[in-house]
C-alpha positions in Angstrom: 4.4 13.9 5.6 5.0 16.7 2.9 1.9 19.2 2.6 -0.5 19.0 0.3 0.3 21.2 -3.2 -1.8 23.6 -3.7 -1.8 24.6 -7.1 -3.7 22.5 -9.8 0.1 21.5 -11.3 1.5 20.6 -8.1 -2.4 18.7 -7.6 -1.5 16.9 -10.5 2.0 16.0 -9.9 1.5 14.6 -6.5 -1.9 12.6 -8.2 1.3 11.0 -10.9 3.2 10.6 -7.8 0.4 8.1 -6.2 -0.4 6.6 -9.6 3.3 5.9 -10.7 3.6 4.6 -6.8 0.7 2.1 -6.6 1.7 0.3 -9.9 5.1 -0.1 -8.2 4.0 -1.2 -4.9 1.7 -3.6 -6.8 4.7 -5.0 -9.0 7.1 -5.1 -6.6 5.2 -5.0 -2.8 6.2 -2.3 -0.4 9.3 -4.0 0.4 11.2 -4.4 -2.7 9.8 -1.0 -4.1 12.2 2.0 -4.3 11.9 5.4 -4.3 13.9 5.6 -7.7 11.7 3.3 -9.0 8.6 5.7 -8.0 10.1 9.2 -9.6 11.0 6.7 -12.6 7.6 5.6 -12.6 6.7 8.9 -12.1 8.5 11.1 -14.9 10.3 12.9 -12.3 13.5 13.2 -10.5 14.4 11.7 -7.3 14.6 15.1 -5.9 11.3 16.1 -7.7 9.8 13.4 -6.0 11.0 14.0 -2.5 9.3 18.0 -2.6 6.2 16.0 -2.4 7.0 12.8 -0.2 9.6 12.4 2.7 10.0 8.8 2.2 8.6 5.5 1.3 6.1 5.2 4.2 5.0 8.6 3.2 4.2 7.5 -0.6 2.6 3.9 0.9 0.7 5.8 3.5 -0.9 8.5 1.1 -1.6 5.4 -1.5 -3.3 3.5 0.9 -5.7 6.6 2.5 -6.5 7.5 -0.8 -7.6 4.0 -2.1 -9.5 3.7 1.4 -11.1 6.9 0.3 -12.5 6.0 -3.0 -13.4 2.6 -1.5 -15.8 4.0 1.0 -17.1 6.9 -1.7 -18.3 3.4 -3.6 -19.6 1.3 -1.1 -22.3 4.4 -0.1 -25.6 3.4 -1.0 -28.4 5.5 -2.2 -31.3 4.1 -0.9 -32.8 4.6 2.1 -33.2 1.8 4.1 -36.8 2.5 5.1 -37.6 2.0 1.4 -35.7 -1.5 1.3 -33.8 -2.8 3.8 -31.5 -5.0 1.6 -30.6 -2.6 -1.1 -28.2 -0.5 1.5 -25.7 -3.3 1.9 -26.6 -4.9 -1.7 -25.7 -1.2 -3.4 -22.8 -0.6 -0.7 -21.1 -4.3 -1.3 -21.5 -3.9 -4.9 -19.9 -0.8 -5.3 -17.0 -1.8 -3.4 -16.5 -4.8 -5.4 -17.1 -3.0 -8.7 -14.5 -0.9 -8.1 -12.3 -2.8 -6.5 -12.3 -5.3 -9.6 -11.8 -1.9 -11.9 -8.3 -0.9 -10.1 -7.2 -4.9 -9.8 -7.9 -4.7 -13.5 -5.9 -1.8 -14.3 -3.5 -3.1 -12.2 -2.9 -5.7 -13.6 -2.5 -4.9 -17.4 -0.5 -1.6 -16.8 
């Protein structure tokens, strides 16, 4: 796994990387998508792309963390469950879901 950039640019870039990368893994699935297609995707060379990723798994693997990230920032609730017990897993389930239907939406039309 390439290191993390640690300038806002390089922040940036890698963030287009992972963008450019989940539309093609989504149009294509993990098998059929390409590095090429990525840093096409992407606006950047193939060697651009490869200062910031090693390979495909590398890409796949960052994607997925990431989306596992802002899945469980959603699916936090705010309410204690002393106060209620059934808004916890109400507000958690419907954050997840929210935001899940978001990105399947933007998925789908980009």
């Amino acid at each position: 796994m390439a290191t993390e950039p640690t300038t806002p640019k390089g922040q940036r870039t890698r963030q287009r990387i992972l963008d450019a990368a989940s539309k093609v893994f989504t149009r294509d699935g993990y098998v059929d998508a390409r590095m090429s297609d990525v840093a096409v995707q992407a606006g950047l060379s193939l060697g651009g792309l490869y200062r910031y990723f090693a390979n495909k798994e590398d890409v796949f693997g960052s994607v997925i963390r990431d989306l596992h990230e802002e899945l469980f920032r959603r699916s936090r609730s705010s309410t204690p469950i002393a106060e209620n017990p059934e808004a916890p897993p109400y507000e958690a389930n419907l954050g997840y879901l929210q935001h899940y239907h978001a990105r399947s939406q933007t998925s789908s039309t980009s």
